[in-house]
mmJSON file of the N, C-alpha and C atoms, coordinates in Angstrom:
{"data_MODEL":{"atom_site":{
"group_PDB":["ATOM","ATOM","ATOM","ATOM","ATOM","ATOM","ATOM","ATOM","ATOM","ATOM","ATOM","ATOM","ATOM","ATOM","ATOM","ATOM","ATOM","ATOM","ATOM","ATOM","ATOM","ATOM","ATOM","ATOM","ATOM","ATOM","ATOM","ATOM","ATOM","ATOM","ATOM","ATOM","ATOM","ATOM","ATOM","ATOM","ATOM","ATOM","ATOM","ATOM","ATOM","ATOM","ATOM","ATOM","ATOM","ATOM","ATOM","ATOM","ATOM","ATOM","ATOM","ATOM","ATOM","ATOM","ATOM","ATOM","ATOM","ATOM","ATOM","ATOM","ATOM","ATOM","ATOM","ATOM","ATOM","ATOM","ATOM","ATOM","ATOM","ATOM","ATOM","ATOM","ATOM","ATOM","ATOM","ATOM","ATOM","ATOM","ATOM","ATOM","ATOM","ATOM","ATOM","ATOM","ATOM","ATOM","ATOM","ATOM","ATOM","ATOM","ATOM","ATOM","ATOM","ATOM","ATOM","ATOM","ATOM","ATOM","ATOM","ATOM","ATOM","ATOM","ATOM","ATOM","ATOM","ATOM","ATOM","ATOM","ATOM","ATOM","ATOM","ATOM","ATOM","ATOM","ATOM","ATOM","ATOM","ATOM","ATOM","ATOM","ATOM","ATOM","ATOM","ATOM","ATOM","ATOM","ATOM","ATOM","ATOM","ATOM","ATOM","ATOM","ATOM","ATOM","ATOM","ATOM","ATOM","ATOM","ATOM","ATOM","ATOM","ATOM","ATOM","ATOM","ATOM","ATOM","ATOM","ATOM","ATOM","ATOM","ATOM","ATOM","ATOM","ATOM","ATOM","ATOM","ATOM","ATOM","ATOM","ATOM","ATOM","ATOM","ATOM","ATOM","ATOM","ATOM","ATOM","ATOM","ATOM","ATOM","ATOM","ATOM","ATOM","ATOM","ATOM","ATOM","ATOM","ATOM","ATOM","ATOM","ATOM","ATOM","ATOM","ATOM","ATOM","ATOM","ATOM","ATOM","ATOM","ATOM","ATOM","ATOM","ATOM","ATOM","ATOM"],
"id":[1,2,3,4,5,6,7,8,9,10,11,12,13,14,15,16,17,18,19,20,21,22,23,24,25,26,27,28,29,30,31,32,33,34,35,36,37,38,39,40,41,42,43,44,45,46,47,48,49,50,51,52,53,54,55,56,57,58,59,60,61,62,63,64,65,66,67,68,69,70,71,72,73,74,75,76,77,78,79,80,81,82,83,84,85,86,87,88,89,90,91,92,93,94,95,96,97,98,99,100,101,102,103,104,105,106,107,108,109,110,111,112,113,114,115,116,117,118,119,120,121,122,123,124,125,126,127,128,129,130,131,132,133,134,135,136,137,138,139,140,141,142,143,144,145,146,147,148,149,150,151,152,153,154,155,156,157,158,159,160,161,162,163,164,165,166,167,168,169,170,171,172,173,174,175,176,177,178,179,180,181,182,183,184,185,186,187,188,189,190,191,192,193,194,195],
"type_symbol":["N","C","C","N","C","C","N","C","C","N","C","C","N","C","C","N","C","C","N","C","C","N","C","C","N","C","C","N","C","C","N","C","C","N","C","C","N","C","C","N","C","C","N","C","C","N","C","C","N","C","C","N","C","C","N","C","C","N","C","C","N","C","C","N","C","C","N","C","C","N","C","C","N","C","C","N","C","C","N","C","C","N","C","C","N","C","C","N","C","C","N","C","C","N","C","C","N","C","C","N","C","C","N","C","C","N","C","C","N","C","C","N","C","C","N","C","C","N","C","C","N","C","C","N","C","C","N","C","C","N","C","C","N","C","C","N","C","C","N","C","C","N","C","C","N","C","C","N","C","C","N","C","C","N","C","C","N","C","C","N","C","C","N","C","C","N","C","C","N","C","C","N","C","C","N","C","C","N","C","C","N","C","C","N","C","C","N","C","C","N","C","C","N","C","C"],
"label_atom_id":["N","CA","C","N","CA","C","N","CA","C","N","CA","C","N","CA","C","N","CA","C","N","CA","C","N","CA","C","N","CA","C","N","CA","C","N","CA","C","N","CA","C","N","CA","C","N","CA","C","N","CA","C","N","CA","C","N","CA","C","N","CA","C","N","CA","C","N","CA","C","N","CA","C","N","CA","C","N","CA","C","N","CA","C","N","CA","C","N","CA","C","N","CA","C","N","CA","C","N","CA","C","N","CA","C","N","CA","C","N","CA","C","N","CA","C","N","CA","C","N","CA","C","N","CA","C","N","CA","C","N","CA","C","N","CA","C","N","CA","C","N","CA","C","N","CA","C","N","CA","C","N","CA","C","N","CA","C","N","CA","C","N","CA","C","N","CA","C","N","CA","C","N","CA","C","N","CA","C","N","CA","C","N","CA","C","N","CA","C","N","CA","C","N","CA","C","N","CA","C","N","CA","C","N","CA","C","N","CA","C","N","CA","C","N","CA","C","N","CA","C","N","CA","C","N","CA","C"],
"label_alt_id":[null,null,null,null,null,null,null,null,null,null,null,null,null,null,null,null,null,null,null,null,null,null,null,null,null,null,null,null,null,null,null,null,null,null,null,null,null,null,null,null,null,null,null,null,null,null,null,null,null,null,null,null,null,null,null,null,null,null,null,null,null,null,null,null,null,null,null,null,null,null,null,null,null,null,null,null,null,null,null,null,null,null,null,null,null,null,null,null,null,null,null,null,null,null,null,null,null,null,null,null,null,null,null,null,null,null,null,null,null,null,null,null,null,null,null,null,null,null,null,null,null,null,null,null,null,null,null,null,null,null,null,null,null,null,null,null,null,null,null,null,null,null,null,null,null,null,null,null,null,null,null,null,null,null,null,null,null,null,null,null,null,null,null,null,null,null,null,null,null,null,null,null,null,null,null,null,null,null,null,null,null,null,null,null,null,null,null,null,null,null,null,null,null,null,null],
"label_comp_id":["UNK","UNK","UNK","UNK","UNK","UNK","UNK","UNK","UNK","UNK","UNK","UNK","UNK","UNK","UNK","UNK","UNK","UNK","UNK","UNK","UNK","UNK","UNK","UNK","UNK","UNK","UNK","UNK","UNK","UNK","UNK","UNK","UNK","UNK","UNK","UNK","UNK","UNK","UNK","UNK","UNK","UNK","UNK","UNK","UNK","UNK","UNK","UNK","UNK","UNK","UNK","UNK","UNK","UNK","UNK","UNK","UNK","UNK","UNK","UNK","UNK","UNK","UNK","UNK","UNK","UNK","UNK","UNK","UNK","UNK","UNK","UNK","UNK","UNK","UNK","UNK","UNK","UNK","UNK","UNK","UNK","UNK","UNK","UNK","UNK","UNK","UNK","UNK","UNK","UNK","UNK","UNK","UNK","UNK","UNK","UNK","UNK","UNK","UNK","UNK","UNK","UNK","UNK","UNK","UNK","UNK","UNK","UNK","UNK","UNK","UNK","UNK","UNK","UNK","UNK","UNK","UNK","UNK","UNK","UNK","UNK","UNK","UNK","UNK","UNK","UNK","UNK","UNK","UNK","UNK","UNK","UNK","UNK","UNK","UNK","UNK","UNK","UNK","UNK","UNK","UNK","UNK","UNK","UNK","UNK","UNK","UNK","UNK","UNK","UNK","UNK","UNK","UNK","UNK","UNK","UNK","UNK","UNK","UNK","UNK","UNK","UNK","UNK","UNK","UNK","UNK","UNK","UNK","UNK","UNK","UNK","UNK","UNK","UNK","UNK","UNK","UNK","UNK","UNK","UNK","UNK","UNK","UNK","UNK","UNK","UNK","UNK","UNK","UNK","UNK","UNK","UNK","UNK","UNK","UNK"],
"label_asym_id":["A","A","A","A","A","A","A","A","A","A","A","A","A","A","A","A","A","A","A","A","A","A","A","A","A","A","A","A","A","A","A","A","A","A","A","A","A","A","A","A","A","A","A","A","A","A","A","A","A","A","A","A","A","A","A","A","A","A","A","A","A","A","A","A","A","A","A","A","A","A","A","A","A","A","A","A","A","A","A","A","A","A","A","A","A","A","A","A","A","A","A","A","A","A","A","A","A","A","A","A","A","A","A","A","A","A","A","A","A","A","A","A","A","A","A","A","A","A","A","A","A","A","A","A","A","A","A","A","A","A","A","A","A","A","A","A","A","A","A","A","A","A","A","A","A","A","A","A","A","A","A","A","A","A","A","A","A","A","A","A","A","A","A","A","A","A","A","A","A","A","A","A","A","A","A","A","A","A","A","A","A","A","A","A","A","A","A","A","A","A","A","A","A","A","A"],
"label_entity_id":["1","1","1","1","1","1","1","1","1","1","1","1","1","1","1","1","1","1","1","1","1","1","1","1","1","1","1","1","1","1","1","1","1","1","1","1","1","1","1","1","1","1","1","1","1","1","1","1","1","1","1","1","1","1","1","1","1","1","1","1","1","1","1","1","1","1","1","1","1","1","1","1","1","1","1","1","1","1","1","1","1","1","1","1","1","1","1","1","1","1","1","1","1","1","1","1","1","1","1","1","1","1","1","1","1","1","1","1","1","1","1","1","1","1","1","1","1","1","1","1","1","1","1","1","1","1","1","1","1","1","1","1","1","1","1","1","1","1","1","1","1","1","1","1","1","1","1","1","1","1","1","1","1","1","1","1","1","1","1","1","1","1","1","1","1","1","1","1","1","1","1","1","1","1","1","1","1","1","1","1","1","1","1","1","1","1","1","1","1","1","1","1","1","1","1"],
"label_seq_id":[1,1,1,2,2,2,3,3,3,4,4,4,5,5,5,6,6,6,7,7,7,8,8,8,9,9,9,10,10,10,11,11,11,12,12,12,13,13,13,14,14,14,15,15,15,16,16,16,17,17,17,18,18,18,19,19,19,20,20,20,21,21,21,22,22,22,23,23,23,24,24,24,25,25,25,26,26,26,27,27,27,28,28,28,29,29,29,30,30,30,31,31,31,32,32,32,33,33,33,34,34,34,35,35,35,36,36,36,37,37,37,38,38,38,39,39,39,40,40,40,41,41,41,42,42,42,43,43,43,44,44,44,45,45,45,46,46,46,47,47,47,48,48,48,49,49,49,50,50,50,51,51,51,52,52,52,53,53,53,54,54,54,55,55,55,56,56,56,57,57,57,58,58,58,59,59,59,60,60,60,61,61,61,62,62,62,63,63,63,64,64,64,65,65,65],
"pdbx_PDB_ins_code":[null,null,null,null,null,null,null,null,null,null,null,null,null,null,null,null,null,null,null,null,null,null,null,null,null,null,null,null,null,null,null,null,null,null,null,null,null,null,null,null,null,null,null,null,null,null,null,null,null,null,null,null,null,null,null,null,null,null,null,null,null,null,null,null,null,null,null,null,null,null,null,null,null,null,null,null,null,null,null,null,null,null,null,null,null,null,null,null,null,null,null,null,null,null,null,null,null,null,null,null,null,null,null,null,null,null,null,null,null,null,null,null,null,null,null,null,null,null,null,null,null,null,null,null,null,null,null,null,null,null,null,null,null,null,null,null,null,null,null,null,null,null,null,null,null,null,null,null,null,null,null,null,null,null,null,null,null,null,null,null,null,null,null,null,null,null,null,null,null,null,null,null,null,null,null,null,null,null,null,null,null,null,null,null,null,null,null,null,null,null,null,null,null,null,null],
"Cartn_x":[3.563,4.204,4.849,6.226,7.258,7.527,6.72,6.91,7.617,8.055,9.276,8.967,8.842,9.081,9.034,10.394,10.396,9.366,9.193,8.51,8.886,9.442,9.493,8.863,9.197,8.401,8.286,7.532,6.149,5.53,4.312,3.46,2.626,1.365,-0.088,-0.672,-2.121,-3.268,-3.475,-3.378,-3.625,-2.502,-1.319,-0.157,0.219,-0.299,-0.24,-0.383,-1.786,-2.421,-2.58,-1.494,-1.559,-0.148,0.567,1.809,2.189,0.713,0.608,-0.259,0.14,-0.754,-2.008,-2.854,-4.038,-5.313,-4.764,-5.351,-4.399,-3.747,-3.571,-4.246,-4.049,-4.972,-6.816,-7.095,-8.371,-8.391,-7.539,-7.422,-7.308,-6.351,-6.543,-7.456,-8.217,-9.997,-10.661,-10.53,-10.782,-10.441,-11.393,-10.692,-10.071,-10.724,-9.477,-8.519,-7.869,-6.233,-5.676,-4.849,-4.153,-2.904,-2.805,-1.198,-1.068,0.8,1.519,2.521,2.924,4.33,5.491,6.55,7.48,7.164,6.35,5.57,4.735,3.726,2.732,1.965,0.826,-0.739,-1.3,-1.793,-2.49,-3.887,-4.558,-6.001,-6.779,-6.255,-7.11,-6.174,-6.487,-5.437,-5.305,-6.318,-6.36,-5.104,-4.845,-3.594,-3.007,-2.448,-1.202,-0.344,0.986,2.136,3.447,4.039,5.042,6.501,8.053,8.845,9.598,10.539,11.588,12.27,12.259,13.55,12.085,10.298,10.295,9.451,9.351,8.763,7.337,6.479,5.021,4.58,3.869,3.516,2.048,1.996,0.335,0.091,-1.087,-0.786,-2.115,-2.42,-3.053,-4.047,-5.525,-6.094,-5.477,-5.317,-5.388,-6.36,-6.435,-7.283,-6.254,-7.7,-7.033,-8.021,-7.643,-8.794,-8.279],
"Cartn_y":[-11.755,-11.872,-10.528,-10.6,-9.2,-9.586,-9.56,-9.656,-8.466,-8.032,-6.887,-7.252,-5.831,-6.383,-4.808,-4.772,-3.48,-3.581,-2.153,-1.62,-0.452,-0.072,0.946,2.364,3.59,4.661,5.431,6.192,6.733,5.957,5.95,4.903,5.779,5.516,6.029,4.431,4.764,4.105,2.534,3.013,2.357,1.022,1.636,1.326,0.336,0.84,-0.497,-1.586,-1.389,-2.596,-3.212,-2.823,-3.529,-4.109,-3.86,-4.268,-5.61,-5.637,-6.807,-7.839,-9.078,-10.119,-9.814,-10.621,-10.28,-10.39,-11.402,-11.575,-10.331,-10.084,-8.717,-7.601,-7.17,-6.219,-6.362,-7.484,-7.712,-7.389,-7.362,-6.646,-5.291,-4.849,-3.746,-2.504,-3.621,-2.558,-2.683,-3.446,-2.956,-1.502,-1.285,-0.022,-0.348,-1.41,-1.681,-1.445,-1.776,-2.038,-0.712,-0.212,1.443,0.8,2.075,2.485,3.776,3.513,4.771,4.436,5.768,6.018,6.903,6.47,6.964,7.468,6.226,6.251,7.372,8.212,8.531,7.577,7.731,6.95,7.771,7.144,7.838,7.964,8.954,9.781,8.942,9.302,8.874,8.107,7.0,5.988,6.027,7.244,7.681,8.623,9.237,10.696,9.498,8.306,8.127,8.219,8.74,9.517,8.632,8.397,7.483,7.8,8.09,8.055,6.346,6.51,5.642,5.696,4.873,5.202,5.356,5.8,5.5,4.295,4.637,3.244,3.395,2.084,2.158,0.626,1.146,-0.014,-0.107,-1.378,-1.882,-2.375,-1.992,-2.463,-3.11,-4.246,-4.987,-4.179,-4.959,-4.643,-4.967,-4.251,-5.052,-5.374,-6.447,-6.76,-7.109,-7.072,-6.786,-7.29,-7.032,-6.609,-6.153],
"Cartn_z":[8.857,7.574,7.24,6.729,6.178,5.136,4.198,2.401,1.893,0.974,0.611,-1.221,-1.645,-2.902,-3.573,-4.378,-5.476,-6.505,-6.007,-7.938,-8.265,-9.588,-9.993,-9.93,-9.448,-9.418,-10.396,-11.075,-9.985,-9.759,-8.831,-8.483,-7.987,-8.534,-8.064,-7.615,-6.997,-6.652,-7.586,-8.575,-9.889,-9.932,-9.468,-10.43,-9.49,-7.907,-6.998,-6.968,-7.193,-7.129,-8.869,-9.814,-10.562,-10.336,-9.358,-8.863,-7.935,-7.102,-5.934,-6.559,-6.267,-6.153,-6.093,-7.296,-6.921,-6.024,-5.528,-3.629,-2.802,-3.04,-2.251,-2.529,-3.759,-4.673,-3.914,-3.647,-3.247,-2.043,-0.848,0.484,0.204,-0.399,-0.442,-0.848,-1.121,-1.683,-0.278,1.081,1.766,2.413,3.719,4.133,5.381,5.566,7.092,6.64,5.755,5.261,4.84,5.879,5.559,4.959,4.506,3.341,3.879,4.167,4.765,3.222,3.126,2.118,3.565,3.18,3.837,5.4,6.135,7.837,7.805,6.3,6.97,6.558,7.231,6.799,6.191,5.061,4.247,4.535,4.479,4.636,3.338,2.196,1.221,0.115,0.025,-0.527,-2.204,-3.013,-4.505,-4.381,-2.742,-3.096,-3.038,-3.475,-3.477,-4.673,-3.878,-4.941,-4.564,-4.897,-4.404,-5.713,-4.958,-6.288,-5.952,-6.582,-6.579,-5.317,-4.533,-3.084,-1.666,-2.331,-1.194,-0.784,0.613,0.902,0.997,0.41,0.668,1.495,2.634,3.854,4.073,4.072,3.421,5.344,5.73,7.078,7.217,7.561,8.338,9.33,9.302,10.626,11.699,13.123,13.874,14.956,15.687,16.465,17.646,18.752,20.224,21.388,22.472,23.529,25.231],
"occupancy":[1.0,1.0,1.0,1.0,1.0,1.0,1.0,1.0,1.0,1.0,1.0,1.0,1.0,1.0,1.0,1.0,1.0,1.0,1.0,1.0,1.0,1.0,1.0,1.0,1.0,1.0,1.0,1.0,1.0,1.0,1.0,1.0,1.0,1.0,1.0,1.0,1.0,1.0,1.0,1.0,1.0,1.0,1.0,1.0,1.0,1.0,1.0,1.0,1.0,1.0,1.0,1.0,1.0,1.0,1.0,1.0,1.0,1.0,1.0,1.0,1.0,1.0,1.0,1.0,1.0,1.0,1.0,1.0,1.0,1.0,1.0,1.0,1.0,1.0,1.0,1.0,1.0,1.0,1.0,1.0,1.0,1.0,1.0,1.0,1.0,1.0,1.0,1.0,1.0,1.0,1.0,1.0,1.0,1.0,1.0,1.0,1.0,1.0,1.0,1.0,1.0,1.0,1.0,1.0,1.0,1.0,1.0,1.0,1.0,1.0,1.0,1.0,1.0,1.0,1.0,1.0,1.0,1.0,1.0,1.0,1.0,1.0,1.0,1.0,1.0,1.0,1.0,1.0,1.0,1.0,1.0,1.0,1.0,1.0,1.0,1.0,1.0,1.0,1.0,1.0,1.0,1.0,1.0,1.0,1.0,1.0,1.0,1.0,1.0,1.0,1.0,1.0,1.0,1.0,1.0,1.0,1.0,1.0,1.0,1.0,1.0,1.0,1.0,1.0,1.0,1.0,1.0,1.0,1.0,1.0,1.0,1.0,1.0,1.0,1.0,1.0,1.0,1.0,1.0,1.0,1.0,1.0,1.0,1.0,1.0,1.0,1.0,1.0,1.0,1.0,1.0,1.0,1.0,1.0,1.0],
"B_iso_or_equiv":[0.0,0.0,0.0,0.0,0.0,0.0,0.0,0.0,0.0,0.0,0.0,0.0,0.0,0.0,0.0,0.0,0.0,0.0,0.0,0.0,0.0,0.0,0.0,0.0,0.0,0.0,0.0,0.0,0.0,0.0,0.0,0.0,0.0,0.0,0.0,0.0,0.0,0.0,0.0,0.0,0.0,0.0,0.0,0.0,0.0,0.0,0.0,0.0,0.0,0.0,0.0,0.0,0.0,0.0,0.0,0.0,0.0,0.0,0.0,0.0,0.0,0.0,0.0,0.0,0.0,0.0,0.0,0.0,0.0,0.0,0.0,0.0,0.0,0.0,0.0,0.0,0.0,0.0,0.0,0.0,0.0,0.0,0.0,0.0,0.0,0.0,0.0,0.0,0.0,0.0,0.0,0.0,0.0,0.0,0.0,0.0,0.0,0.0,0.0,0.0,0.0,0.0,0.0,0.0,0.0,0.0,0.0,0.0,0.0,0.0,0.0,0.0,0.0,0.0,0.0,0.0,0.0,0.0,0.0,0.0,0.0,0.0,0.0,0.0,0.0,0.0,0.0,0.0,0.0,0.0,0.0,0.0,0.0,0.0,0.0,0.0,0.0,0.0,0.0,0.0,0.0,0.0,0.0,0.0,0.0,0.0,0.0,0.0,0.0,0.0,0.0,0.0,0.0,0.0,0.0,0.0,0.0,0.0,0.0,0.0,0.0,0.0,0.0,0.0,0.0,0.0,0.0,0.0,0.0,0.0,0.0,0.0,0.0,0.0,0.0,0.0,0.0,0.0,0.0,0.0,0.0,0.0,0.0,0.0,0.0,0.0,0.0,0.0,0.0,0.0,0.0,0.0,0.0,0.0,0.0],
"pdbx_formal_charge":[null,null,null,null,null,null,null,null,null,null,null,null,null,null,null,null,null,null,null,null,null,null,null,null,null,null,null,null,null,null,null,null,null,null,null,null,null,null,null,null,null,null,null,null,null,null,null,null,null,null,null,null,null,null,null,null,null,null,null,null,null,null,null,null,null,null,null,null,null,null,null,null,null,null,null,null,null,null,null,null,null,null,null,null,null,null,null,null,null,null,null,null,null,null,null,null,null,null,null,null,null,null,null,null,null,null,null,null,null,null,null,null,null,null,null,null,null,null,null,null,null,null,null,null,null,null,null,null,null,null,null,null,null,null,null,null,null,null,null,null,null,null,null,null,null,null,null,null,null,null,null,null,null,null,null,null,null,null,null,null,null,null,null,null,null,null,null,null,null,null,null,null,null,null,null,null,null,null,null,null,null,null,null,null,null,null,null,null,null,null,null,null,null,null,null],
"auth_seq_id":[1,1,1,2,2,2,3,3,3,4,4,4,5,5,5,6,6,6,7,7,7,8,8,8,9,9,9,10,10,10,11,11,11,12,12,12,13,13,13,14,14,14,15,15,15,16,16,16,17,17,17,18,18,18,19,19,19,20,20,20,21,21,21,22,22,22,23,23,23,24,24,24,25,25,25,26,26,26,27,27,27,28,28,28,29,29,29,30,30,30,31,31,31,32,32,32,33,33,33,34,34,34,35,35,35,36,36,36,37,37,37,38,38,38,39,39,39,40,40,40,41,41,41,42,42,42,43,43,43,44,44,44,45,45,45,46,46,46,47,47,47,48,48,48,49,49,49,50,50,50,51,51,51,52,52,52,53,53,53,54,54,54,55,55,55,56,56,56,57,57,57,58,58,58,59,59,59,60,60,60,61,61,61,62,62,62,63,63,63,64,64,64,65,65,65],
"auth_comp_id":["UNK","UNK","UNK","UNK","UNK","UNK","UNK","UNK","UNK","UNK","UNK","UNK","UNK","UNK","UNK","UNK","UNK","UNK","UNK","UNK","UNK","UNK","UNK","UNK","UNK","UNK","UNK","UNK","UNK","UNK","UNK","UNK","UNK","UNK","UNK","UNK","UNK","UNK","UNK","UNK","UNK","UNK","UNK","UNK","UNK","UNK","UNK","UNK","UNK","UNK","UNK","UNK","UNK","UNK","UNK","UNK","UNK","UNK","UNK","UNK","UNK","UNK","UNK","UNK","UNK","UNK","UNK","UNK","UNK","UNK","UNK","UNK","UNK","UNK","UNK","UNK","UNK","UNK","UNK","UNK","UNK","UNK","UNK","UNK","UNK","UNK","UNK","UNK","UNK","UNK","UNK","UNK","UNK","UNK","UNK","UNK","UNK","UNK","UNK","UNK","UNK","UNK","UNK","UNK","UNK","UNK","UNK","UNK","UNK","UNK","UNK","UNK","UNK","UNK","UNK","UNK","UNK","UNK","UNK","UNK","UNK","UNK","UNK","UNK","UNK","UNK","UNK","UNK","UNK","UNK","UNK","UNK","UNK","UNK","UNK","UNK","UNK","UNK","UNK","UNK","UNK","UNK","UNK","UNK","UNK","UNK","UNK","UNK","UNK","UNK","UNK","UNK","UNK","UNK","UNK","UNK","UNK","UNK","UNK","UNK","UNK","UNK","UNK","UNK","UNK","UNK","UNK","UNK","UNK","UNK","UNK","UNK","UNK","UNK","UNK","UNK","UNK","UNK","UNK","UNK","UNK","UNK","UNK","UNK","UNK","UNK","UNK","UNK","UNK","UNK","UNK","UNK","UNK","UNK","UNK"],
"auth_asym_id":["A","A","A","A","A","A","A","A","A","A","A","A","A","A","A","A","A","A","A","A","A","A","A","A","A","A","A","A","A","A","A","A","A","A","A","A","A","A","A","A","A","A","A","A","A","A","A","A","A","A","A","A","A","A","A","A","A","A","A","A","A","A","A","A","A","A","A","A","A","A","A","A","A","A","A","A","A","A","A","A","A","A","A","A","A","A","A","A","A","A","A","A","A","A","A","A","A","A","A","A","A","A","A","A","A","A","A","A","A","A","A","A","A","A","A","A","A","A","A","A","A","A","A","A","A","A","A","A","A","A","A","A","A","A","A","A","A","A","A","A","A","A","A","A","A","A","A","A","A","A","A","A","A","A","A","A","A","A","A","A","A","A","A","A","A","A","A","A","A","A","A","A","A","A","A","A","A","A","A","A","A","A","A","A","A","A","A","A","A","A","A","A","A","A","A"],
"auth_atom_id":["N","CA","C","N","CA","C","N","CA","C","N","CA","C","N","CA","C","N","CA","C","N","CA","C","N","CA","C","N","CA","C","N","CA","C","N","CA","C","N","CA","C","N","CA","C","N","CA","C","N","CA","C","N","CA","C","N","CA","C","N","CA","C","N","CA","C","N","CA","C","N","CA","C","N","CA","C","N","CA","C","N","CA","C","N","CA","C","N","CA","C","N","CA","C","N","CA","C","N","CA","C","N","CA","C","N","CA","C","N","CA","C","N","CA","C","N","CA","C","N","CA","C","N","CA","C","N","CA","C","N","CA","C","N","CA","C","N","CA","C","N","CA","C","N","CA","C","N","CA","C","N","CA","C","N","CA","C","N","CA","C","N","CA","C","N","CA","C","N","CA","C","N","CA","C","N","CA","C","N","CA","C","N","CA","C","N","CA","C","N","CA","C","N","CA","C","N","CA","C","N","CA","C","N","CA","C","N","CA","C","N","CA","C","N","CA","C","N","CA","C","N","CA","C","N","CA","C"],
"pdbx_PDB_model_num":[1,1,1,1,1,1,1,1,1,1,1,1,1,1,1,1,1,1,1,1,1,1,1,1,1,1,1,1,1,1,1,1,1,1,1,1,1,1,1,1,1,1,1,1,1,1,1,1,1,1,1,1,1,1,1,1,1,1,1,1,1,1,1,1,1,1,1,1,1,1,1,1,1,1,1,1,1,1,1,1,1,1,1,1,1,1,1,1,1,1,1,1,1,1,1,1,1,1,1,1,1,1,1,1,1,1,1,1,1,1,1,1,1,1,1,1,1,1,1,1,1,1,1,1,1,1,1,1,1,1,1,1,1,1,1,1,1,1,1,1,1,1,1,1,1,1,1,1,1,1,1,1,1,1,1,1,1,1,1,1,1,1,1,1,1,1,1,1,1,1,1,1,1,1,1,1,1,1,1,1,1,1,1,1,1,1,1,1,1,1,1,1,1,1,1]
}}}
């Protein structure tokens, strides 16, 4: 799935997940589930800082073998 959807910046932690669906909002309290802003990955998903213009990517576990 490639869902796409604007939100206004600034955007913190908070402001996210009052931004996504709230079955998304509920993945994203996992920790499998990384967030990069502008292709980094984020370390700790509270630093998030985000303006207008950039991009924030919610990524999926993945599995393998």
């Amino acid at each position: 799935m490639n869902d796409t959807a604007e939100v206004a910046g600034p955007l913190d932690w908070n402001s996210l997940l009052a931004a996504v669906p709230e079955a998304v909002a509920a993945q994203l309290g996992e920790e499998r589930v990384h967030i990069a802003v502008n292709g980094a990955v984020l370390t700790d998903r509270c630093s998030l800082t985000a303006q207008d213009g950039d991009e924030i990517a919610l990524l999926p576990p993945v599995s393998g073998g």
